[in-house]
TIVO-2410 file (N, C-alpha, C; in nm, 3 decimals):
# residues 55
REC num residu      c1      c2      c3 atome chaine
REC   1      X  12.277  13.172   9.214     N      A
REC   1      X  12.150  13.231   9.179    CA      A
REC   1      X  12.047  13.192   9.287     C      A
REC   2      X  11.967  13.262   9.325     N      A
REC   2      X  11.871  13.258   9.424    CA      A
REC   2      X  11.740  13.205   9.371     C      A
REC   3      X  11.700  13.134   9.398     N      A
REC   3      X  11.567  13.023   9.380    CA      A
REC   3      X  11.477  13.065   9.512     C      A
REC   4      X  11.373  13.135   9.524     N      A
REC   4      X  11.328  13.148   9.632    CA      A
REC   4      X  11.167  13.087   9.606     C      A
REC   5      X  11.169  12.998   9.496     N      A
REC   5      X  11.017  12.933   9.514    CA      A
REC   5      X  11.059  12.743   9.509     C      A
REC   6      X  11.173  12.734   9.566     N      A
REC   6      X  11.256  12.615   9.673    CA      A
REC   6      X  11.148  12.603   9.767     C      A
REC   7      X  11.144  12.733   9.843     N      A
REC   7      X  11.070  12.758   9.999    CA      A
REC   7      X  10.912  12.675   9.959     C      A
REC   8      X  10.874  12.663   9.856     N      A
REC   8      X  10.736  12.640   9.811    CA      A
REC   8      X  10.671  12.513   9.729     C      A
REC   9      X  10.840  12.413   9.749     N      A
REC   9      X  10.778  12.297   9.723    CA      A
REC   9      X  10.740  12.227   9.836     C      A
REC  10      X  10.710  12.095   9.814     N      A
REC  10      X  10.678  11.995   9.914    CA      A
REC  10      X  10.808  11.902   9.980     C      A
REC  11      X  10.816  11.894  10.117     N      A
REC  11      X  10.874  11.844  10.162    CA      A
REC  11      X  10.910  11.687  10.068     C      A
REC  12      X  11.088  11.630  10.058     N      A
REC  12      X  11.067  11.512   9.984    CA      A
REC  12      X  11.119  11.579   9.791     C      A
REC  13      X  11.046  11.674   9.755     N      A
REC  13      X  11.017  11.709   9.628    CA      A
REC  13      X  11.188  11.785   9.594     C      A
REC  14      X  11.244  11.706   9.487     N      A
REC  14      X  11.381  11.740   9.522    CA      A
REC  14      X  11.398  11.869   9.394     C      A
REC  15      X  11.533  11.981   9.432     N      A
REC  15      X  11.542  12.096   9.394    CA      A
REC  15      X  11.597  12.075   9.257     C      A
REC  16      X  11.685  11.958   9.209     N      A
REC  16      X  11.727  11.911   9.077    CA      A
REC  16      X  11.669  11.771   9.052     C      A
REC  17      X  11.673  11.709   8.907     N      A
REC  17      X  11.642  11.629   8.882    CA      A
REC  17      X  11.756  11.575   8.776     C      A
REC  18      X  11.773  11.432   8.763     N      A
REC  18      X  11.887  11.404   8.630    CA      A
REC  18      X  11.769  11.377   8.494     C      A
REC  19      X  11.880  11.407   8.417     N      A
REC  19      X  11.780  11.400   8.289    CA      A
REC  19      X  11.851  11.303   8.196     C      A
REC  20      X  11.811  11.208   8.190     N      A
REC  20      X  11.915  11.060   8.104    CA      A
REC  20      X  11.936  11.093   8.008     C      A
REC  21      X  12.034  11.038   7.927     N      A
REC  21      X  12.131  11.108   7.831    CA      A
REC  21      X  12.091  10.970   7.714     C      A
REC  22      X  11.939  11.035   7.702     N      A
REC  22      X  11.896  10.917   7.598    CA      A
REC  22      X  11.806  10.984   7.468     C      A
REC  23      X  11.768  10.935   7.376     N      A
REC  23      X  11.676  11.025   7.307    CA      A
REC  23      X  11.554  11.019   7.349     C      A
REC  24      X  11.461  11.137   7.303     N      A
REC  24      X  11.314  11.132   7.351    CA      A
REC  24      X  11.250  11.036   7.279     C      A
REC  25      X  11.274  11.005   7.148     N      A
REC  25      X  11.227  10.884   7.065    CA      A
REC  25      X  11.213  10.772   7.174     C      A
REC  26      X  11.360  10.798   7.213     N      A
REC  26      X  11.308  10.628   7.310    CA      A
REC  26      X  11.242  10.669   7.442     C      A
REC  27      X  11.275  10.750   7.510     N      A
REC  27      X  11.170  10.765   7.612    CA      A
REC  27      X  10.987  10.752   7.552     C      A
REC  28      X  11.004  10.770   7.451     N      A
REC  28      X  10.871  10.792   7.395    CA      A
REC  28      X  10.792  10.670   7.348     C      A
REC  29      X  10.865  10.591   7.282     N      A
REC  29      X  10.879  10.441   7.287    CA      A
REC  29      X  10.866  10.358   7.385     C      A
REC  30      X  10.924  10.405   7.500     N      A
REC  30      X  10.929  10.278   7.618    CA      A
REC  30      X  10.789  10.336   7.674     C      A
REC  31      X  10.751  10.442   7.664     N      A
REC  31      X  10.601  10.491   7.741    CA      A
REC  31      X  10.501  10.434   7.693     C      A
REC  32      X  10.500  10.429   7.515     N      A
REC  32      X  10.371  10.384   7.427    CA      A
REC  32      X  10.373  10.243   7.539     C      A
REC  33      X  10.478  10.172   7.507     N      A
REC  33      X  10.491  10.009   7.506    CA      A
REC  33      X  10.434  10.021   7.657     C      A
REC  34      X  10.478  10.051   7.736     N      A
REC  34      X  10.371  10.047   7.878    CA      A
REC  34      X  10.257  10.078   7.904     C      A
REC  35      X  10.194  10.189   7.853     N      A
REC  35      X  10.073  10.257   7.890    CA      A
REC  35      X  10.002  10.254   7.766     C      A
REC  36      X   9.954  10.136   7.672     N      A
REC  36      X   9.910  10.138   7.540    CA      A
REC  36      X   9.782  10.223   7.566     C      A
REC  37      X   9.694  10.192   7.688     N      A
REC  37      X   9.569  10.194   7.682    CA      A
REC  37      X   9.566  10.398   7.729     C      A
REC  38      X   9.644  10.411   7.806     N      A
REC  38      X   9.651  10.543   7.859    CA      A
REC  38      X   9.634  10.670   7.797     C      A
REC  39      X   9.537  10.752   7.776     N      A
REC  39      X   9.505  10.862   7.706    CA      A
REC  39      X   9.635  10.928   7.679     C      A
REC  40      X   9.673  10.990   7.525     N      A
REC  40      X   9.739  11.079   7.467    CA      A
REC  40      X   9.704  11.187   7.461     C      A
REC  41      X   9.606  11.216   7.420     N      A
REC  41      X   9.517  11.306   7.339    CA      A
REC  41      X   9.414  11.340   7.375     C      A
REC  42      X   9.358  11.455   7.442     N      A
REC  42      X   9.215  11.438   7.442    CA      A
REC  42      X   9.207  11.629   7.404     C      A
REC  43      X   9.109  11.564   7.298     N      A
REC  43      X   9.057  11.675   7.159    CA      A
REC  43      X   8.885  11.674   7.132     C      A
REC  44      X   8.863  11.815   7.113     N      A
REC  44      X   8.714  11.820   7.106    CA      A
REC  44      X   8.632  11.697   7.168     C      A
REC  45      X   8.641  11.636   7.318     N      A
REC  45      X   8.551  11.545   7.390    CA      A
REC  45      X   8.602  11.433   7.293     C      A
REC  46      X   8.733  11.421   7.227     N      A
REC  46      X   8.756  11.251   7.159    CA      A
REC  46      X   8.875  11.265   7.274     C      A
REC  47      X   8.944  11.104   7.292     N      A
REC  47      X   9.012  11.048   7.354    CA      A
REC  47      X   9.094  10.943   7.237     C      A
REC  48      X   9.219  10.992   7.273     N      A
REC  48      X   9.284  10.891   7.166    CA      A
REC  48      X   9.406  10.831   7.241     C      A
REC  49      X   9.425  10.708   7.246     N      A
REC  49      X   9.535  10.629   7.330    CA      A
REC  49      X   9.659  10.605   7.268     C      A
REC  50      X   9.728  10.551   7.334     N      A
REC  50      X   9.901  10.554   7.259    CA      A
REC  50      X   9.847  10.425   7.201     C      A
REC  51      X   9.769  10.346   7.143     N      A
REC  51      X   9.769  10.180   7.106    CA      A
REC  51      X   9.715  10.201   7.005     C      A
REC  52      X   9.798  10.135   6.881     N      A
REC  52      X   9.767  10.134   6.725    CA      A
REC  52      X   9.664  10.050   6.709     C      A
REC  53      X   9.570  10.117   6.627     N      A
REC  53      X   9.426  10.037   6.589    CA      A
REC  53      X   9.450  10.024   6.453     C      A
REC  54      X   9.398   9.904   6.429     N      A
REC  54      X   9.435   9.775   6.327    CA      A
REC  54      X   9.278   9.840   6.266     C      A
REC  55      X   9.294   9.861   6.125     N      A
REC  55      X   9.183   9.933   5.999    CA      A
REC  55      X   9.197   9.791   5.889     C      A
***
């Protein structure tokens, strides 16, 4: 099959990628746990982070 927007990435920027043979739960998991503070969400001018706030 012919891919002709190949020609139109960036040098470096590769044509396949592997995709780990894991669940998204845990990809999703190992992201919260790193980036607690890092915007999820941003809704009507609110900002909501992956880090559980204690009520």
């Amino acid at each position: 099959m012919e891919r002709p927007w190949f020609a139109h990435y960036d040098p470096g920027v590769p044509h396949q990628i592997e995709i780990p043979d894991i669940p998204f739960t845990a990809i999703f998991a190992r992201t919260v746990s790193r980036f607690p503070n890092v915007p999820a969400v941003y809704f009507y001018g609110h900002r909501w982070t992956y880090r559980k706030e204690e009520r």
